[in-house]
Every structure is written in C-alpha cells, then in structure tokens.
DONUKOL-964502 format. One record per residue (C-alpha): residue in three letters; x, y, z. Coordinates in Angstrom, 3 decimals. Each point is the difference from the previous one (the first is absolute). Layout:
BEGIN
{rec 'Ala',{X,Y,Z}}
...
***
This chain:
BEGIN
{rec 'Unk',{0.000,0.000,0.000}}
{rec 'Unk',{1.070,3.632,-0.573}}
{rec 'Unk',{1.252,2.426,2.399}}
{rec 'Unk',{-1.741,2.619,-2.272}}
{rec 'Unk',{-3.931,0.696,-0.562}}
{rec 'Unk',{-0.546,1.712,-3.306}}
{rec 'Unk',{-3.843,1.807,0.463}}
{rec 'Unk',{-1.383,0.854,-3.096}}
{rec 'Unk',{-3.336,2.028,-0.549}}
{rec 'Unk',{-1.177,-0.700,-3.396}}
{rec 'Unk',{-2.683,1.695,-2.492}}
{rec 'Unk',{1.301,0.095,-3.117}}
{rec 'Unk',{2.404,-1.007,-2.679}}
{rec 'Unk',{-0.393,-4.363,1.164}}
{rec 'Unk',{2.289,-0.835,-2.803}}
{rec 'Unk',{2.763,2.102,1.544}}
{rec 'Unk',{-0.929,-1.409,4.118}}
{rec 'Unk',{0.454,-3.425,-1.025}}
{rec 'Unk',{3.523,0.540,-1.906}}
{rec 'Unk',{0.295,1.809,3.634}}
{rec 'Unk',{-0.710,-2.445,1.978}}
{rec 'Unk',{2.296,-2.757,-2.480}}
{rec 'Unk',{2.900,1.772,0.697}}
{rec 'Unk',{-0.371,0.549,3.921}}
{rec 'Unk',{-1.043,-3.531,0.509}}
{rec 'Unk',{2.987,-1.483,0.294}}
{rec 'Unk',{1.643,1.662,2.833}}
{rec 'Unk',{-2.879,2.163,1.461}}
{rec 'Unk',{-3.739,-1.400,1.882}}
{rec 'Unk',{-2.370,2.397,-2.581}}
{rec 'Unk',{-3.539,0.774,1.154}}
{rec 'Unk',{-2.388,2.271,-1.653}}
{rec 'Unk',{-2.992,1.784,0.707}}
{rec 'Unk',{-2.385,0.036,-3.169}}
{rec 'Unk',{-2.354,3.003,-0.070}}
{rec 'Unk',{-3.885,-0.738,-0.330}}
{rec 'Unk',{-0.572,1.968,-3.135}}
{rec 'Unk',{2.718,-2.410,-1.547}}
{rec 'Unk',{-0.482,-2.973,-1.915}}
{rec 'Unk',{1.490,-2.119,2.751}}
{rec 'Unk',{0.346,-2.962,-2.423}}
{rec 'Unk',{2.351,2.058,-2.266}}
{rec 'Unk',{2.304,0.228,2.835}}
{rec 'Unk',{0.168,-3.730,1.102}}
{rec 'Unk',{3.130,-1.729,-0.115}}
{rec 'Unk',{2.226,-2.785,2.059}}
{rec 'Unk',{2.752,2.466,0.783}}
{rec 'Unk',{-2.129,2.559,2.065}}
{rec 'Unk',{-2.182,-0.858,2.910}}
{rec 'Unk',{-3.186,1.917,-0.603}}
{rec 'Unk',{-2.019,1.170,2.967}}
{rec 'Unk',{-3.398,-1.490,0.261}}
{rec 'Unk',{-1.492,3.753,0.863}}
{rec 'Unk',{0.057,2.720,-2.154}}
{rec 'Unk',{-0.648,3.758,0.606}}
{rec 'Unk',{-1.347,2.461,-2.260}}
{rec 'Unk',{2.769,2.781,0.297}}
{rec 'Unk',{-0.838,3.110,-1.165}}
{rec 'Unk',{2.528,2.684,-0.622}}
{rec 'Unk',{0.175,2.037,3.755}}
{rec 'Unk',{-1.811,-2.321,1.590}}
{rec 'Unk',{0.674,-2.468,3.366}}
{rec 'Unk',{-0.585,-2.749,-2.351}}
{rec 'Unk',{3.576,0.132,-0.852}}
{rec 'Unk',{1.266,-0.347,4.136}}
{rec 'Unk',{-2.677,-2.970,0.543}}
{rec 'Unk',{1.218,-2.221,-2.765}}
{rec 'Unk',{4.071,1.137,0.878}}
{rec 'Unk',{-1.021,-1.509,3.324}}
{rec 'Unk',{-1.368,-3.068,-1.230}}
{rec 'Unk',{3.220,-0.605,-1.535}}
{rec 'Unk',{1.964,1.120,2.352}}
{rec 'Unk',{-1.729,-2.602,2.461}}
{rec 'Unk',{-0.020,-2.768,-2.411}}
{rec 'Unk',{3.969,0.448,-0.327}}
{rec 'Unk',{1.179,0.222,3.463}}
{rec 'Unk',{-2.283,-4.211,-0.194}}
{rec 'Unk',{2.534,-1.100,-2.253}}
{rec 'Unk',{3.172,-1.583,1.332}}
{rec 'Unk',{3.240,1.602,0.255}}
{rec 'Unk',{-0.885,3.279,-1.676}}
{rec 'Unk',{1.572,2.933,1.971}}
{rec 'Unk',{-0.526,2.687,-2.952}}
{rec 'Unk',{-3.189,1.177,-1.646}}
{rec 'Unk',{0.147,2.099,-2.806}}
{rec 'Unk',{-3.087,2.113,-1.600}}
{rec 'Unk',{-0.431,0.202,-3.799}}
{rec 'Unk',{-2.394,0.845,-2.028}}
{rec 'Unk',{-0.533,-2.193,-3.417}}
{rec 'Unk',{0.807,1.949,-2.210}}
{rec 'Unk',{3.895,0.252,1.744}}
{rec 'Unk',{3.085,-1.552,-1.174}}
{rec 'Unk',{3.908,-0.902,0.887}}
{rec 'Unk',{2.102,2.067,-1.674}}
{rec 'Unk',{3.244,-2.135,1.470}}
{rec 'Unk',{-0.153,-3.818,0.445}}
{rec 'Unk',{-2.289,-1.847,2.325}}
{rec 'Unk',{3.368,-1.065,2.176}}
{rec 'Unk',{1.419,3.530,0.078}}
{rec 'Unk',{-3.646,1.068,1.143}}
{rec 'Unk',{0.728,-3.421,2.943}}
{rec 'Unk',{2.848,1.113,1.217}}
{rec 'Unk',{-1.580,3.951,0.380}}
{rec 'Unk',{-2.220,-1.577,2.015}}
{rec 'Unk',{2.158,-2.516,1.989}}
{rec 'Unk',{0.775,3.682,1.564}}
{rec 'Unk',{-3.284,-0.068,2.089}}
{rec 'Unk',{-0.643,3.914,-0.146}}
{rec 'Unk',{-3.305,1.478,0.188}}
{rec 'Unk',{-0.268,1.931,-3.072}}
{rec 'Unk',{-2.805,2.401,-0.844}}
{rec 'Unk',{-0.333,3.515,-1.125}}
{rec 'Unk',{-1.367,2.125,2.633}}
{rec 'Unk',{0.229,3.760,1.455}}
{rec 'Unk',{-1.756,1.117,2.914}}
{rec 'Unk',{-2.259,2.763,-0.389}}
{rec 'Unk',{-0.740,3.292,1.634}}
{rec 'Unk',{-2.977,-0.066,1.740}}
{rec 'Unk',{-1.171,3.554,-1.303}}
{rec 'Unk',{0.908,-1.183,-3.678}}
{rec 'Unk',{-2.228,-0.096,-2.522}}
{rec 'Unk',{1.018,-3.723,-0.605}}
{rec 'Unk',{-1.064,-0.297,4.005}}
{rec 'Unk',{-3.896,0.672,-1.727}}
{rec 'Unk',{0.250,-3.646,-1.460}}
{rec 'Unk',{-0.503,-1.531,4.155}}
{rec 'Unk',{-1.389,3.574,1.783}}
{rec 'Unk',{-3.148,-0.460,-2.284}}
{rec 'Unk',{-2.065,-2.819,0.151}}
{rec 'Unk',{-0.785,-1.708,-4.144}}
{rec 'Unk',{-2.280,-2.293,-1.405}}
{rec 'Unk',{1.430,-1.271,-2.262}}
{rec 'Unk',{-0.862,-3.222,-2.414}}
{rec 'Unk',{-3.867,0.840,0.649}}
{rec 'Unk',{-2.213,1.532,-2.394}}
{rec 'Unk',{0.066,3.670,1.753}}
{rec 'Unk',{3.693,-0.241,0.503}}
{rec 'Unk',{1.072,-1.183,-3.337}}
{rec 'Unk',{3.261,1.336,-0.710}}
{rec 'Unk',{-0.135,-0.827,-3.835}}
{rec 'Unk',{-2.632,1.928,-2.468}}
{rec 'Unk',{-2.537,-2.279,-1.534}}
{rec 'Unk',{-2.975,-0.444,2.474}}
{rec 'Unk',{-3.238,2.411,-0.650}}
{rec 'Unk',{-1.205,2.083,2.313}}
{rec 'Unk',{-3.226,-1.317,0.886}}
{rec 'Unk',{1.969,-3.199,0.975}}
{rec 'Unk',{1.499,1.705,3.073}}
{rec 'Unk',{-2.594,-0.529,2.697}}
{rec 'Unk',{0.213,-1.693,3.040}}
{rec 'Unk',{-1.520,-3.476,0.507}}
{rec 'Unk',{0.271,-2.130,3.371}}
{rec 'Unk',{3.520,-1.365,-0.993}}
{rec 'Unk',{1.187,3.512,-0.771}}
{rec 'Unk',{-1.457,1.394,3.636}}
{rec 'Unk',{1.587,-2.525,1.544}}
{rec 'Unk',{3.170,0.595,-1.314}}
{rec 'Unk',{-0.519,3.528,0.418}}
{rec 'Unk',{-0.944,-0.342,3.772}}
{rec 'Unk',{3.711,-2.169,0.153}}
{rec 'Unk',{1.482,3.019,-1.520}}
{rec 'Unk',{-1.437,1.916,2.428}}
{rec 'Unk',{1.434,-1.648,2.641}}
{rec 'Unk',{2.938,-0.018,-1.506}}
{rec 'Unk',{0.272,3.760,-0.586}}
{rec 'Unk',{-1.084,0.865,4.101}}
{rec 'Unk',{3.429,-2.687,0.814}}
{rec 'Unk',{2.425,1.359,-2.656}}
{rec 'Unk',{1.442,2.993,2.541}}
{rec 'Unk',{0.738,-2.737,2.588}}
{rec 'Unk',{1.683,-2.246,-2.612}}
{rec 'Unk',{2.385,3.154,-1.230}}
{rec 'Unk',{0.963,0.833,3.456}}
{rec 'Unk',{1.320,-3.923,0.077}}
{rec 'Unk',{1.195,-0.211,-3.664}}
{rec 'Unk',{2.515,1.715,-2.269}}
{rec 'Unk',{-1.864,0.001,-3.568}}
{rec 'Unk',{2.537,-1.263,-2.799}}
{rec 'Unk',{-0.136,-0.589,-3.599}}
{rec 'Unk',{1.781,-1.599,-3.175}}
{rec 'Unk',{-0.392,-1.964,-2.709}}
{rec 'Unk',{-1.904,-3.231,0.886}}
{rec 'Unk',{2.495,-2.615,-1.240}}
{rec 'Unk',{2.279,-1.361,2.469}}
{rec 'Unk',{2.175,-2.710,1.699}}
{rec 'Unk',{0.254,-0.872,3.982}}
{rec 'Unk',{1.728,-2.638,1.984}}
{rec 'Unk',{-2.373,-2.227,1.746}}
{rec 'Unk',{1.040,1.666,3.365}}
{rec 'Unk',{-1.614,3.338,-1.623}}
{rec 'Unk',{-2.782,-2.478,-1.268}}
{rec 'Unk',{-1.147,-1.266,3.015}}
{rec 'Unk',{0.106,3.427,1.867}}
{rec 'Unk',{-2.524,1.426,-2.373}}
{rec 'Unk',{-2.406,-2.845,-0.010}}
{rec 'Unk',{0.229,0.374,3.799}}
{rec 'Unk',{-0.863,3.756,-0.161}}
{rec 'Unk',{-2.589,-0.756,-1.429}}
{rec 'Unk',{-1.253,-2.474,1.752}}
{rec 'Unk',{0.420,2.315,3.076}}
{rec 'Unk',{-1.281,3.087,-1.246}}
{rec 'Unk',{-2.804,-0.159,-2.382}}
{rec 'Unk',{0.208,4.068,0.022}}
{rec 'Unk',{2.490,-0.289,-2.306}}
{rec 'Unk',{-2.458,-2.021,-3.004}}
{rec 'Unk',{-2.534,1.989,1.044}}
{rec 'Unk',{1.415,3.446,-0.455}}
{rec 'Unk',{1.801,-1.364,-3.450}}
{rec 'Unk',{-3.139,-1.335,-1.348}}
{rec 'Unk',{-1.306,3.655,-0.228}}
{rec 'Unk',{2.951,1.445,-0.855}}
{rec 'Unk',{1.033,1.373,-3.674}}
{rec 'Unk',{2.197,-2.177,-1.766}}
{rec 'Unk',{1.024,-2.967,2.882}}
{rec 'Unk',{2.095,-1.429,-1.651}}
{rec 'Unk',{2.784,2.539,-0.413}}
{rec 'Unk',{-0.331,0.105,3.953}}
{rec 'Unk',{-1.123,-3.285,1.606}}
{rec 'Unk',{3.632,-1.282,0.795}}
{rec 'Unk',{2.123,2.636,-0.072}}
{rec 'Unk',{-2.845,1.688,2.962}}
{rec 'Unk',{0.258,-3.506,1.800}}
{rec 'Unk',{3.760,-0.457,-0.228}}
{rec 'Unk',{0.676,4.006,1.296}}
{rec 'Unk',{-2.405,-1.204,3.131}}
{rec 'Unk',{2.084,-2.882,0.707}}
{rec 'Unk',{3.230,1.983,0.270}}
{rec 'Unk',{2.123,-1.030,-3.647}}
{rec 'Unk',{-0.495,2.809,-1.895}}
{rec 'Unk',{3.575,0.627,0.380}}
{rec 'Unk',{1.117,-3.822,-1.174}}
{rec 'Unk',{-1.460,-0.256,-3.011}}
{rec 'Unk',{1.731,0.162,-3.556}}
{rec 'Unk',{-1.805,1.503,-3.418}}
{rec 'Unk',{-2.614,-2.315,-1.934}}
{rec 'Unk',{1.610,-2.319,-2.486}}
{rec 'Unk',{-2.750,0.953,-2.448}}
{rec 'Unk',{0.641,2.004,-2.798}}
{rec 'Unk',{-2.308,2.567,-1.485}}
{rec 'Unk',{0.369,2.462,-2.743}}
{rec 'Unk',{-2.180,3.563,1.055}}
{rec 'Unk',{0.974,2.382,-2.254}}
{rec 'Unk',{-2.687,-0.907,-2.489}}
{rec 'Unk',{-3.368,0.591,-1.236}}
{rec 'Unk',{-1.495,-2.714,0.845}}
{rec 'Unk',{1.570,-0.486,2.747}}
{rec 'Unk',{2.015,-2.343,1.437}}
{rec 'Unk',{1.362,-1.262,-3.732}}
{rec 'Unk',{-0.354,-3.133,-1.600}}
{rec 'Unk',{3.079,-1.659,-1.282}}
{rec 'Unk',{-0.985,-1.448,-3.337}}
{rec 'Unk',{2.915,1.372,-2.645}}
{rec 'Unk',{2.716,-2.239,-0.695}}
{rec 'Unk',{2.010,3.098,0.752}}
{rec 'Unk',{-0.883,0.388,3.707}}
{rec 'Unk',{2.608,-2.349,0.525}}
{rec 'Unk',{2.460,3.026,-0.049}}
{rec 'Unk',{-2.046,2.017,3.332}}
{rec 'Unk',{-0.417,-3.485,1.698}}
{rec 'Unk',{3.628,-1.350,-0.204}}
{rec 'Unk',{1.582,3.271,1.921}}
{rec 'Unk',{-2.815,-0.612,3.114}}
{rec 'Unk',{0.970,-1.346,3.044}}
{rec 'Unk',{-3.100,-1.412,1.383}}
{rec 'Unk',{-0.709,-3.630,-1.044}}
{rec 'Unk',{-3.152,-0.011,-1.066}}
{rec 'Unk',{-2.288,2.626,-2.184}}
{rec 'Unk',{-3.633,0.422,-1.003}}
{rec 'Unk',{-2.045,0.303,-1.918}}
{rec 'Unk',{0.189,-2.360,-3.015}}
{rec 'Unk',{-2.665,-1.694,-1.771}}
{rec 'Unk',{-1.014,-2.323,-2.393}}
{rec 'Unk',{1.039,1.932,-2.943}}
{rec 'Unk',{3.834,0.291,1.839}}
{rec 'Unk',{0.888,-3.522,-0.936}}
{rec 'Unk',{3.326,1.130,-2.362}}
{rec 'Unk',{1.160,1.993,2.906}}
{rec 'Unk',{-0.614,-2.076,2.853}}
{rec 'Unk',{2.468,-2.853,-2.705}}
{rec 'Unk',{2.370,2.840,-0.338}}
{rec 'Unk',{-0.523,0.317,3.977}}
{rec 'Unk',{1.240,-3.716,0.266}}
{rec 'Unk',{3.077,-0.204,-2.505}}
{rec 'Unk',{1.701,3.048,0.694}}
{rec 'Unk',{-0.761,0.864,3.802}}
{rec 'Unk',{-0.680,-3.224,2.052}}
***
C-alpha cells in the first residue's frame, strides 16, 4: 500500500482522469470524488477508487468542503497512507510520478493560505452570512425571478442561516479567518487534527456553510485555529491567473515551454482536448 493518497475531485474531461489515475496507480492509493451532475460511468476505471457518494458542487458553494471531507476520511481508512493530496481532475504531473514520491516522502503540510484582516473586504466572505447553492442565493445567472421564493426547505435553511449569522461574532473572536486556493497536501498528523476540529466544534461547518466561497477558506481557517499557520509550505498546485478566462487551460503543444521552467509538480487545468501536451508532458518532463 502507498504512503501517499492522491484525492481527486472530478467533473469533466473522463478521458484525461483515467490516463490520471493510470499513471499514479502504480506508486500512489488514488481515490476520487465524482460530482453528481457527472456521468459517473464515464469516469469508472480499476485504477481509481470511486466514492460511492457524490455531491453536486457548485462553483462557491460548501459542496466543495463536504465532498474534500469525504475523501479526506476515506484516505486516512486506507493502510499506511501518511500523505493526502487534493486535486482536481482536470490536474496533471508536470515531473514524474517518483519525483512527485519522493516530494512527498517530505511529509510537509502544503497549502496556499494568508490570513486575513478582519476589517478587509476579503473578511466580508465569513462576517456576512450567504446562501449559497439555493435558489435565492444562486451565485451563477440562469434562474428566473419568479423562481426565487421561499418554500419549507428554503425556510428551513434560512432559519439555520439564521442561527448561524446570531453565532458568527462568537466564532471570530475564537478563529483567525484564512484563505487560498483550495488544492492542497497534509501529513496525516495535520489530517487527523482537522477531522478532530471538526468533530469538536461544529461552529466551524456551520459558519463555513454560509460563508462565500468555503472552499478557498475551510482548511487554511481550521489549520490557523490549530496553531500551524506558521509550518506550512506553498500548494504544489499550479495555476496560470493572468488570463481571461481565468485560471488557463493548457491545451497548445507549446505550453510545454511555461510549464517546464515551474517548480511546483503538478498544474491544472487540462482537459480532454490537452492530450498532445499532456504526451509532450510525459517525454520531455517526467
């Protein structure tokens, strides 16, 4: 068994997860979420263990923390792994699966995070209380208007958010509010802490449920509480930002050239259509 959980959250591009999940086999215990809108057929293969409950995730939405905890669960079952590592499926090595090993052989916790200033406007994201992934608190365009009405589902929810809302100024005075990007790798020590936290203090769900974009903040929030802010190291996820869309997708032949000079191992996002590139990937980088 592997020392080193590979946790994937897949939506798209299946052709791409499962040429993933064949090249991480081999030296690393894979496990994926598969999102409920997916086709979770398309996604099936012997290399990846697929968990038997999906999520819908929604972009911004506590979707996203729910099923990383499922995985994150599921992984610390298996035997001997003392790393888990969150991916999303449409990420890729950009060195070789052992020079990714022996990165984490290191055992660091690494995830991008900066704690933020409580009179920020970032700070708004936690100080206000959200609804999001309901029908009044959709964060995408789409829905009419005379679909936004509460129902008894919705009043419930609302009457949680609520309760929420009246606990949040308790909950700041206890925890430093972080954020980063949401893809990340902890030691099982790390592991275990979190899952204990919240276990312990069901505040902190609560107050990230009806928060703005959880996702970015979930973690890094619960790893500032538990005193290893300091310890941690940068992500070892890749993303390109300067672009519109944003965060790029590698798909040229000639994004080899930006890719080779990183120094993280790993990159999204890639899809289907990056299949040249990701070959490239393999002969001339791993």
């Amino acid at each position: 068994m592997s020392a080193h959980c590979i946790m994937i959250l897949a939506h798209r591009a299946p052709k791409l997860f499962k040429r993933l999940g064949a090249r991480l086999a081999p030296d690393f215990a894979v496990i994926a979420h598969v999102d409920a809108s997916a086709d979770r057929d398309a996604f099936a293969t012997e290399d990846i263990t697929l968990l038997p409950r999906s999520h819908r995730i929604r972009w911004g939405s506590y979707a996203m923390i729910a099923a990383a905890l499922d995985l994150l669960r599921h992984g610390l079952t298996l035997e001997g792994t003392e790393t888990f590592t969150l991916i999303s499926g449409d990420t890729y090595p950009i060195c070789s699966p052992q020079r990714l090993k022996e990165i984490l052989d290191l055992r660091i916790d690494c995830i991008d995070s900066d704690l933020v200033a409580p009179t920020s406007e970032t700070a708004q994201r936690i100080v206000n209380t959200y609804l999001p992934d309901t029908r009044i608190g959709e964060l995408r365009p789409g829905m009419h208007f005379l679909h936004r009405h509460l129902d008894e589902d919705l009043t419930q929810l609302v009457a949680e958010a609520e309760r929420s809302r009246l606990a949040r100024p308790a909950f700041l005075k206890d925890y430093r509010y972080a954020k980063g990007a949401q893809w990340w790798s902890l030691t099982r020590a790390t592991a275990e802490k979190i899952l204990g936290l919240v276990a312990e203090d069901p505040r902190l769900v609560e107050a990230m449920r009806f928060s703005a974009i959880p996702d970015e903040a979930f973690f890094q929030t619960a790893i500032a509480r538990l005193g290893l802010h300091e310890t941690i190291r940068p992500s070892l996820v890749l993303a390109k930002w300067d672009t519109v869309p944003a965060p790029y997708t590698f798909e040229k032949v000639d994004d080899i050239v930006f890719l080779k000079d990183q120094k993280r191992p790993l990159a999204r996002k890639f899809g289907d259509a990056s299949d040249d590139l990701v070959a490239r990937i393999e002969e001339e980088l791993w």
